[in-house]
C-alpha positions as CSV (number, residue, x, y, z in Angstrom):
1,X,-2.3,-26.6,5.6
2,X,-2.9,-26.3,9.3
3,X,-4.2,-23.4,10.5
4,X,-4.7,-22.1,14.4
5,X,-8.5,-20.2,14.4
6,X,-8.3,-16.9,13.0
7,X,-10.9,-16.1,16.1
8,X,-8.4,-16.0,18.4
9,X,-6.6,-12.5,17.3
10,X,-9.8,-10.8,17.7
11,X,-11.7,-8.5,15.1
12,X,-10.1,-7.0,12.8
13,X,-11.1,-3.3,11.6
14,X,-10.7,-3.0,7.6
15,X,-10.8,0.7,5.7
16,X,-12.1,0.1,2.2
17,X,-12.0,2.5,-0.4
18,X,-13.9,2.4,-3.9
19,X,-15.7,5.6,-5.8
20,X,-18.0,7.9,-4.2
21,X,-17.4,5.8,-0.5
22,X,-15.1,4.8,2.5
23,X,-16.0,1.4,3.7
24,X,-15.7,0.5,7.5
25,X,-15.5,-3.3,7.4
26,X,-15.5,-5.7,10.5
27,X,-13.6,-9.4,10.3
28,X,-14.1,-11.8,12.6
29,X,-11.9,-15.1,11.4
30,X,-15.1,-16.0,8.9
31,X,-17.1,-13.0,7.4
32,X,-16.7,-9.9,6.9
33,X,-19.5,-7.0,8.1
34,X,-20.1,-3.4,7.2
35,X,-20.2,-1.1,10.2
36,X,-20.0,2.2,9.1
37,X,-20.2,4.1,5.7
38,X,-19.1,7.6,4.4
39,X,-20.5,8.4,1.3
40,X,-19.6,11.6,-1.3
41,X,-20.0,12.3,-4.8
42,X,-17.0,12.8,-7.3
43,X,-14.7,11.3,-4.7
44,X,-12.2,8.3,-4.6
45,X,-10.7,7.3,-1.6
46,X,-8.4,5.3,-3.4
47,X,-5.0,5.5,-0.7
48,X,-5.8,6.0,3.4
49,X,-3.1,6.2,6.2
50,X,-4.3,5.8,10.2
51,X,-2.4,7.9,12.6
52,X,-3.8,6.9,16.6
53,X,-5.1,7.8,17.9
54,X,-8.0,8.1,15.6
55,X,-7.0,10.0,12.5
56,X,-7.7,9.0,8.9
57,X,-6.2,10.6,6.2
58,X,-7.6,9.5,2.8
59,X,-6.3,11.3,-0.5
60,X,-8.7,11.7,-3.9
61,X,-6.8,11.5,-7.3
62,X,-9.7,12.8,-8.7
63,X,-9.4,16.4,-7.5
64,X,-6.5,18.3,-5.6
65,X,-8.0,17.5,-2.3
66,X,-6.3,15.6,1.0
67,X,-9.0,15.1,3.3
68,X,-8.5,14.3,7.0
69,X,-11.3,11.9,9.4
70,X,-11.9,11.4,12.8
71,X,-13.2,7.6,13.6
72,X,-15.9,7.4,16.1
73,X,-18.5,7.0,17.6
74,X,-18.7,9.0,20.9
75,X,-14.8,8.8,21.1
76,X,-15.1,11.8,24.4
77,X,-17.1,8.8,26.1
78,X,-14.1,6.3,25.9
79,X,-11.5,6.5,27.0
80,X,-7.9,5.3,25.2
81,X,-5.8,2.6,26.4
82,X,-2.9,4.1,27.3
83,X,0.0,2.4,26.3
84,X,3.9,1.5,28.2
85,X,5.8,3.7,25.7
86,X,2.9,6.7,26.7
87,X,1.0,6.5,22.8
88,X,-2.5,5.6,23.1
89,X,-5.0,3.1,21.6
90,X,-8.8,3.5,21.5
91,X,-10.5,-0.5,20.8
92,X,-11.1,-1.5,17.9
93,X,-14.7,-1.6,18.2
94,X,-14.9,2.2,18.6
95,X,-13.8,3.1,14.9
96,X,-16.6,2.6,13.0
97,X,-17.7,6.0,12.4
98,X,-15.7,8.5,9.5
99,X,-16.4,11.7,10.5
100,X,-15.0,14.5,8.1
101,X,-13.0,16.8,9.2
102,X,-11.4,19.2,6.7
103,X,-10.0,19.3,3.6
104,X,-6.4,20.8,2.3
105,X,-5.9,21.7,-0.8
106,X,-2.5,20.1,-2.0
107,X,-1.2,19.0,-6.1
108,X,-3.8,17.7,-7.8
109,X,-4.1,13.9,-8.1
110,X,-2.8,12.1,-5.1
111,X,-2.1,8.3,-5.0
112,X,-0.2,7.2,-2.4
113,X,0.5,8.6,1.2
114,X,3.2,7.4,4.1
115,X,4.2,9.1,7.0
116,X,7.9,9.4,8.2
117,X,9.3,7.9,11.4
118,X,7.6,10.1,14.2
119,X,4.4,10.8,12.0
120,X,4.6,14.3,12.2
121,X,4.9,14.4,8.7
122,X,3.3,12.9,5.8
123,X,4.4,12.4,2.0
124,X,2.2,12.4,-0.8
125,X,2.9,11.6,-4.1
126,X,0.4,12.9,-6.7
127,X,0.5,11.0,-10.4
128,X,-1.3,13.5,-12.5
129,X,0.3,16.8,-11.1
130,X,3.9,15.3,-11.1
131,X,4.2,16.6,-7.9
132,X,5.9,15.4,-5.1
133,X,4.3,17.0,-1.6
134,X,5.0,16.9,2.4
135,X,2.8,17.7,4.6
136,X,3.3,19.0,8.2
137,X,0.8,16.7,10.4
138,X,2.6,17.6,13.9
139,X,-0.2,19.3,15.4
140,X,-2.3,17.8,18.3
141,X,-5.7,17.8,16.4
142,X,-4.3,16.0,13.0
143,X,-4.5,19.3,10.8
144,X,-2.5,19.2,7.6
145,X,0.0,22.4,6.4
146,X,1.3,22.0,3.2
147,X,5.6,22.0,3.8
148,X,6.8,21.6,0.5
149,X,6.2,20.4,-3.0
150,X,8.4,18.9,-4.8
151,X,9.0,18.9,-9.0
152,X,10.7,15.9,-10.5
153,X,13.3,17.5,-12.9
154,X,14.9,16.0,-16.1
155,X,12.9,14.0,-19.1
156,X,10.5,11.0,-18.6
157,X,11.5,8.5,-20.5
158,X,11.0,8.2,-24.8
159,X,7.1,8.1,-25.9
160,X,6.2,9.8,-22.2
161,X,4.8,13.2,-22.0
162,X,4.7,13.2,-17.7
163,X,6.1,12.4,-14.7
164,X,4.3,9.9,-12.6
165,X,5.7,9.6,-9.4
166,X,3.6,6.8,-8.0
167,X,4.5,6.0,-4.0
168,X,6.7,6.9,-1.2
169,X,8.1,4.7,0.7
170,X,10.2,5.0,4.0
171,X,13.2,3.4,4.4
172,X,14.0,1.1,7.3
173,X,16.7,3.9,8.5
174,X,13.5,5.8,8.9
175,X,15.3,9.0,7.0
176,X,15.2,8.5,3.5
177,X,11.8,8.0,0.9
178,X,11.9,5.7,-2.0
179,X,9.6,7.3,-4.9
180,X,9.0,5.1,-7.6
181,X,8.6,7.1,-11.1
182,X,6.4,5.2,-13.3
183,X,6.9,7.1,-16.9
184,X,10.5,7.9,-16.0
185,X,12.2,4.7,-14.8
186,X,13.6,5.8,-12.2
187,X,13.7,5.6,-8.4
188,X,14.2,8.8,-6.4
189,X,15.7,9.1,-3.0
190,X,14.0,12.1,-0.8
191,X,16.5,12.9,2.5
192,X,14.2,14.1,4.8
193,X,16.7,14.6,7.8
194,X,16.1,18.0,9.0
195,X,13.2,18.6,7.5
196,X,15.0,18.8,4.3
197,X,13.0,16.8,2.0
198,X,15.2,17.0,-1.1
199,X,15.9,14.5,-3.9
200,X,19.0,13.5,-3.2
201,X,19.4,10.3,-6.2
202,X,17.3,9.4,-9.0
203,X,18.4,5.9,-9.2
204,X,17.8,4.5,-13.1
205,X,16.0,1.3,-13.6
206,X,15.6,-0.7,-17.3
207,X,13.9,1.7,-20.1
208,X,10.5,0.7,-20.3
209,X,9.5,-1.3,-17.1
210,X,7.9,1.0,-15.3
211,X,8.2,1.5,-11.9
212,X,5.1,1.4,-9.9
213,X,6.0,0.1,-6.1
214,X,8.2,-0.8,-3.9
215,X,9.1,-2.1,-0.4
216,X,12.3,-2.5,1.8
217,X,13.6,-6.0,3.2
218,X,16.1,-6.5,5.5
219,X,18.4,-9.0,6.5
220,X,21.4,-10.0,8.2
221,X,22.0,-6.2,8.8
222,X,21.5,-5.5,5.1
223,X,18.6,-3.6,3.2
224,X,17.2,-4.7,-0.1
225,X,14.8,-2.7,-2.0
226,X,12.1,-4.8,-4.4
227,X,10.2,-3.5,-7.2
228,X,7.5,-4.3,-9.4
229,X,7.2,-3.1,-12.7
230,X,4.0,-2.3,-14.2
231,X,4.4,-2.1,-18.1
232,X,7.0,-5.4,-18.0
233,X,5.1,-7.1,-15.2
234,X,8.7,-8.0,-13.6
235,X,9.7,-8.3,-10.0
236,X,13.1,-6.5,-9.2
237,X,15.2,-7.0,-6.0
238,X,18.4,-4.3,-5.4
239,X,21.0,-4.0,-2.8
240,X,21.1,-0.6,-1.1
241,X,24.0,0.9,0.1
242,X,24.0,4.4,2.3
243,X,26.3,6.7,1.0
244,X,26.3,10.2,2.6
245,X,22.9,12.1,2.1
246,X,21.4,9.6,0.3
247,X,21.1,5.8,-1.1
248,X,22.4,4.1,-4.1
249,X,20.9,0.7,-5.2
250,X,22.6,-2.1,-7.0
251,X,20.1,-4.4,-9.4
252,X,20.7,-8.3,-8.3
253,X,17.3,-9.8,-9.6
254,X,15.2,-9.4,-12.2
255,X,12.3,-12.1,-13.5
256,X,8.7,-12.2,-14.4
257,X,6.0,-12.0,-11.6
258,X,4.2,-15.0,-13.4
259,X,7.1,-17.0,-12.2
260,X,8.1,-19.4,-15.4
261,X,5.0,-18.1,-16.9
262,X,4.6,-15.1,-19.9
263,X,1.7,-12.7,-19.2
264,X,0.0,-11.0,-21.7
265,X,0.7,-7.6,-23.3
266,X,-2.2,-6.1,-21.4
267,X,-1.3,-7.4,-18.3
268,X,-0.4,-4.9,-15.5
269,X,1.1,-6.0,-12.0
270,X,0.0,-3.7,-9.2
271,X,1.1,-3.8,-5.3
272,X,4.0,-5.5,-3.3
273,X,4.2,-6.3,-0.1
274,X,6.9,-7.9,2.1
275,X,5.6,-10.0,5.7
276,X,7.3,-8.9,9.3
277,X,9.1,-12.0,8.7
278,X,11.5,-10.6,5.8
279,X,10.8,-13.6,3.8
280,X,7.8,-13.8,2.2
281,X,6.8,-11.4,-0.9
282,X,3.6,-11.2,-2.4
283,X,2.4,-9.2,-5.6
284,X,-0.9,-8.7,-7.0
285,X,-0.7,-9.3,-11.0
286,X,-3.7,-7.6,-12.8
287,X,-5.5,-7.8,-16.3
288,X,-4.2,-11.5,-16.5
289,X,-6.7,-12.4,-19.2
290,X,-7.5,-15.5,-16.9
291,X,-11.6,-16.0,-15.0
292,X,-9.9,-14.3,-11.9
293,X,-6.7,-12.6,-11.3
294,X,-4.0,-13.5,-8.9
295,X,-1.9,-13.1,-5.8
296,X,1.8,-14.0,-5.9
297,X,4.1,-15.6,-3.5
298,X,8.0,-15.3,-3.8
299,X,10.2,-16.1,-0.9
300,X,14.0,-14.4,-0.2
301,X,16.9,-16.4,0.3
302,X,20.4,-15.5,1.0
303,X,22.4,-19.3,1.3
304,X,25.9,-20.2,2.8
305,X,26.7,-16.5,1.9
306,X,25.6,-16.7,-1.8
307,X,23.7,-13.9,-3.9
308,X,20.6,-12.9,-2.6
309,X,17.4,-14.0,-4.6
310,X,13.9,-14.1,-4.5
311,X,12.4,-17.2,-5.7
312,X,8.9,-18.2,-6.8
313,X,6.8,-19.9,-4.7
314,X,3.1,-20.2,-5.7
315,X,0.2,-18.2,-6.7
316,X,-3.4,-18.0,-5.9
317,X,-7.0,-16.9,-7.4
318,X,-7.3,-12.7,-5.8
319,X,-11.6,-14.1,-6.1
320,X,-12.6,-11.1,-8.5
321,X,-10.4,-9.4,-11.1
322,X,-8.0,-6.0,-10.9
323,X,-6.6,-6.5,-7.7
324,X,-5.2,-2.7,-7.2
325,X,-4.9,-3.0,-3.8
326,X,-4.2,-5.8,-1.0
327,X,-2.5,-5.8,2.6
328,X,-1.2,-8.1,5.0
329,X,-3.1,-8.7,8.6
330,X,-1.5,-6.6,11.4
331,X,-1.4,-10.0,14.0
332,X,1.9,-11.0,15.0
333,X,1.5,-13.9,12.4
334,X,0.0,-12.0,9.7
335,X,-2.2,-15.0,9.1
336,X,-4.3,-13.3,6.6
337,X,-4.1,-11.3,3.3
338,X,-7.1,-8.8,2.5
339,X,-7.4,-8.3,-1.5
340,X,-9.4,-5.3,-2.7
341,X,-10.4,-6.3,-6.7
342,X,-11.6,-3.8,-8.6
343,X,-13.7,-5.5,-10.9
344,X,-15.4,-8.9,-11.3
345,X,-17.7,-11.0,-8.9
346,X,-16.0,-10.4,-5.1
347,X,-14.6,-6.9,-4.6
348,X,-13.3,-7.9,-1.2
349,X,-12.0,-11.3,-0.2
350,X,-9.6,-12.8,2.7
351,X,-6.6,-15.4,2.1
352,X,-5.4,-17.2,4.7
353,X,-2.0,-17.6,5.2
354,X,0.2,-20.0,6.8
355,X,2.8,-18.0,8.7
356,X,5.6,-21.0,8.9
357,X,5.9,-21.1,4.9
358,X,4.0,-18.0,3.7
359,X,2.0,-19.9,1.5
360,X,-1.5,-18.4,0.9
361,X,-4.7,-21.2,0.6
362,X,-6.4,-21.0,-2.4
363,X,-9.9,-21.1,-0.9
364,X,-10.8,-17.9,0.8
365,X,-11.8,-17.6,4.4
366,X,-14.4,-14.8,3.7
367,X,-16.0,-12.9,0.4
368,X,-17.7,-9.7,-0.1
369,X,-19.1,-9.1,-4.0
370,X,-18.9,-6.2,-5.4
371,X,-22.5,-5.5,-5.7
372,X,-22.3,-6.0,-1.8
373,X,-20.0,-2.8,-1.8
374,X,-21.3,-0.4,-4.7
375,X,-21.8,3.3,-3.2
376,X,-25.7,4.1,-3.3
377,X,-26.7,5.0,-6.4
378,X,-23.7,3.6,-8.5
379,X,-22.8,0.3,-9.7
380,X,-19.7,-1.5,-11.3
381,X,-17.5,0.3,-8.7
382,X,-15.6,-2.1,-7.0
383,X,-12.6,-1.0,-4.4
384,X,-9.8,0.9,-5.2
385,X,-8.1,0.1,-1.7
386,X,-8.1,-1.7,1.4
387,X,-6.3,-1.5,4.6
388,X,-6.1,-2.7,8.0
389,X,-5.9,-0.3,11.4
């Protein structure tokens, strides 16, 4: 595949979660380089969100604690780039410091977080508290007030003691959050117009899949919602429709994330994510049972008016095994994917990517083991999460 250099859209800034740490991790087109480290016991940064312009908020499903950053250094020396729309930017190359902030006490086991259209507030689902919580973030230092939590109502599904409500997602309308609920199978719809923040649908998916994420696509005017499903390892795609106060969604597609392959019973597929380009779909399939784990590429097509479909394209090595977490470079072209693996030989590893057909190379551009990323004092640890500001 031809390539332009990766040098050319400048460093990137990676946030890298794993236990006891938060990772500050530079990328230049060919290595990767860590510039700054914050490092606690008995914590697991294991979801962050960046709001400019230099807040981190980083959850910890190990306790009942959302915990808010400022990135540095020296930020009162620089100053930000204002922007034409008046938001403002400070360089990359002057958020290399964490610096903790406070803490807010919220329901007890958060693993995902995603703000809503104006970032003023911020929704946080939290797995082992089946809870469901928004947080006020309006205010001009980054503070969080806890709004509102939320309880998920009605049975999980047979052989499930819990709810697991798993991520939020905002929808492309920018009013409504997607909540995928992992030991219920369903999904539930959240209207947050007017601050209302109520479920509004809880959308059924097959018995026994599992819901674990989701993202929006969009085409031709229409929005499509896909899925994947942990326990069945299957990619869904569904049709939304808007109907009043909330959305209802209409199954089209459903096949394996393997492609024509069968994965084993203990296999367990992980993230989504969908490129700026509305095509390409990539999923991260974990506990293969193969030397390394993989990355998955589907592609969505909608033909001469036909059904729409998401077909299989290709898959590639993820470099280590578990691969929790991954995300999609923010350059225009997204030319690279940033794999966080849990376990195995390189914790963190970038896939370049070819942004006219989506396809990912199978050798990596850069590698960073996991030995290279253990916290001080521990080992075996590799990251939980990775993300790009």
């Amino acid at each position: 595949m031809a390539y332009q250099s990766a040098l050319q859209f400048g460093l990137k800034k990676l946030f890298v979660g794993n236990r006891g740490q938060m990772l500050v991790i530079s990328f230049d087109g060919v290595k990767f380089t860590i510039t700054g480290r914050y490092v606690i016991r008995d914590w697991l940064p294991s979801w962050m969100l960046f709001k400019e312009p230099n807040f981190l908020y980083a959850i910890n499903p190990l306790a009942d604690d959302t915990d808010l950053f400022q990135l540095g250094p020296d930020l009162s020396s620089k100053a930000p780039i204002k922007r034409a729309d008046g938001t403002f930017s400070w360089t990359k190359q002057f958020l290399d410091k964490p610096t903790f902030v406070s803490s807010s006490k919220g329901s007890r086991g958060g693993v995902h977080l995603e703000f809503n259209a104006d970032k003023t507030r911020m929704v946080e689902t939290s797995f082992f508290s089946s809870k469901i919580d928004i947080w006020d973030i309006s205010a001009a230092n980054g503070s969080l007030r806890l709004m509102k939590s939320l309880s998920i109502t009605g049975n999980p599904s047979p052989g499930r003691k819990h709810h697991r409500p798993h991520q939020a997602v905002l929808d492309p309308t920018g009013r409504f959050f997607v909540v995928p609920n992992l030991t219920a199978d369903t999904l539930l719809i959240i209207d947050a117009k007017d601050d209302r923040y109520e479920i509004t649908n809880i959308a059924p998916v097959p018995t026994g899949v599992g819901p674990r994420h989701v993202a929006f696509l969009t085409r031709e005017g229409t929005h499509y919602l896909v899925m994947v499903a942990e326990f069945t390892n299957e990619l869904f795609l569904f049709e939304a429709a808007y109907v009043g106060d909330t959305i209802l969604l209409t199954q089209i597609q459903r096949q394996s994330t393997y492609g024509g392959m069968h994965p084993r019973e203990t296999s367990k597929v992980a993230e989504v994510e969908v490129a700026r380009n509305q095509r390409d779909v990539y999923v991260s399939n974990r506990i293969t049972g193969d030397e390394t784990d993989h990355v998955a590429h589907f592609a969505f097509s909608r033909k001469d008016g036909g059904a729409a479909r998401l077909d299989y394209v290709s898959r590639v090595s993820s470099g280590g095994l578990q691969p929790r977490s991954f995300c999609l470079s923010s350059d225009a072209e997204q030319q690279f994917v940033f794999v966080a693996n849990e376990t195995g030989k390189y914790g963190l590893v970038a896939l370049q990517r070819d942004p006219e057909t989506g396809v990912l190379d199978p050798n990596p551009v850069a590698k960073m083991s996991n030995k290279e990323l253990d916290a001080p004092g521990q080992s075996g640890q590799g990251p939980h999460f990775v993300c790009e500001i």
